[in-house]
C-alpha positions in Angstrom: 0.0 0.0 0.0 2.4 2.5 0.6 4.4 2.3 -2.9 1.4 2.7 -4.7 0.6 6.1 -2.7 4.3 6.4 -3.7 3.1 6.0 -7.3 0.1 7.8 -7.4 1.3 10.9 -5.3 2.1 13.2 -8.3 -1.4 13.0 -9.4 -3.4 14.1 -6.3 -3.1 17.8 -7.4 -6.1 17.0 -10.2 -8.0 14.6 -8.1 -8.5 13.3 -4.3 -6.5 10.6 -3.1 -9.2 7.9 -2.3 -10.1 7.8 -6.0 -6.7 7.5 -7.0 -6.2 4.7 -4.6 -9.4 3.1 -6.4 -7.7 3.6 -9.5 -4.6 2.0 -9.2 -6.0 -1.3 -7.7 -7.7 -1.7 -11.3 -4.4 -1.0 -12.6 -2.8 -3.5 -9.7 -5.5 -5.8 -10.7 -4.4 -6.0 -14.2 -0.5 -6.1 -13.6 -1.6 -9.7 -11.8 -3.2 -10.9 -14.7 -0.6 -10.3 -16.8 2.3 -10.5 -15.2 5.0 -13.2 -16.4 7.9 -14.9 -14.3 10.0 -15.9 -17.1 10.7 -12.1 -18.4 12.9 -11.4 -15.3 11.4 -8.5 -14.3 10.4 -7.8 -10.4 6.8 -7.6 -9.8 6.5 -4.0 -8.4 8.3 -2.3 -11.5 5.9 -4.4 -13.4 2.7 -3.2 -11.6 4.4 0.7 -11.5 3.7 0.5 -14.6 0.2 -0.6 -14.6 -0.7 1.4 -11.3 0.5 4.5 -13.4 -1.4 3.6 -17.0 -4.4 3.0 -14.8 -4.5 6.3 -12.7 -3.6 8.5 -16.1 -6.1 6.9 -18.3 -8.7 7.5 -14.8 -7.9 11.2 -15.1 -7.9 11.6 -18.9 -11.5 10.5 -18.7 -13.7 12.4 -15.8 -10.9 15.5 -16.0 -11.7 17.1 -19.3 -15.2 17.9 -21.3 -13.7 17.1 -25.0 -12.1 13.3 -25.3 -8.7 13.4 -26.2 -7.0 10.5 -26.6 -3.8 9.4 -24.6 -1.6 8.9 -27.3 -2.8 12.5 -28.5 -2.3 13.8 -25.2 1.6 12.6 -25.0 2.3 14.1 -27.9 0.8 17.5 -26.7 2.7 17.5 -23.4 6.4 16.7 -25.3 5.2 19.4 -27.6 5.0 21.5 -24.5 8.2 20.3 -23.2 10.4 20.9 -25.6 8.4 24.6 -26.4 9.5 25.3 -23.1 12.7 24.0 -23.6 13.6 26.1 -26.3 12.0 29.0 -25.2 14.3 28.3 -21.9 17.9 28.0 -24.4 16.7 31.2 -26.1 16.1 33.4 -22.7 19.6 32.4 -22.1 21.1 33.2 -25.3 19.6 36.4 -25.4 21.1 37.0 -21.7 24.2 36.2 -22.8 24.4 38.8 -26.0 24.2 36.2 -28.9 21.2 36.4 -30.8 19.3 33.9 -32.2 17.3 33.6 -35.2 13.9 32.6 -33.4 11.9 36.1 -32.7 14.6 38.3 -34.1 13.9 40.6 -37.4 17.1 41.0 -39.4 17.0 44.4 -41.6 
């Protein structure tokens, strides 16, 4: 019980804890049934996995109005990631007296 508060802890901004908890015994559930000995791969990093999948897809569904699907969704937030990213490498460049070419008129 306490590893998968462990896992589920990041989420609890966007929903309450006991639903979470809910959650991530479905996604438990399903790491048992398809879990396999022979891969060599402990149990809990197997069920992280699950736990995680299970909590996500739980708060993709009742946390927004339009459906987006998850794949959809991962590729927005690495879109955001590496917006910020370069938006981060461009602050700095500008800091430090070089100018880039992204927002900067030539003429």
């Amino acid at each position: 019980m306490p590893l998968i508060i462990k896992f589920i802890k990041p989420y609890t901004d966007y929903e309450c804890e006991a639903g979470l908890l809910q959650e991530s015994y479905f996604g438990l559930w399903e790491a048992v049934q398809h879990y396999e000995t022979s891969k060599n791969v402990r149990f809990i990093t197997y069920a992280r996995y699950w736990i995680v999948q299970a909590v996500q897809r739980y708060l993709e569904k009742c946390g927004s109005a339009v459906c987006i699907p998850s794949h959809t969704r991962a590729k927005m937030s690495r879109i955001q990631k590496v917006t910020s990213q370069l938006r981060q490498e461009q602050q700095r460049a500008d800091s430090n007296g070089d100018s880039g070419f992204i927002g900067h008129a030539s003429g």
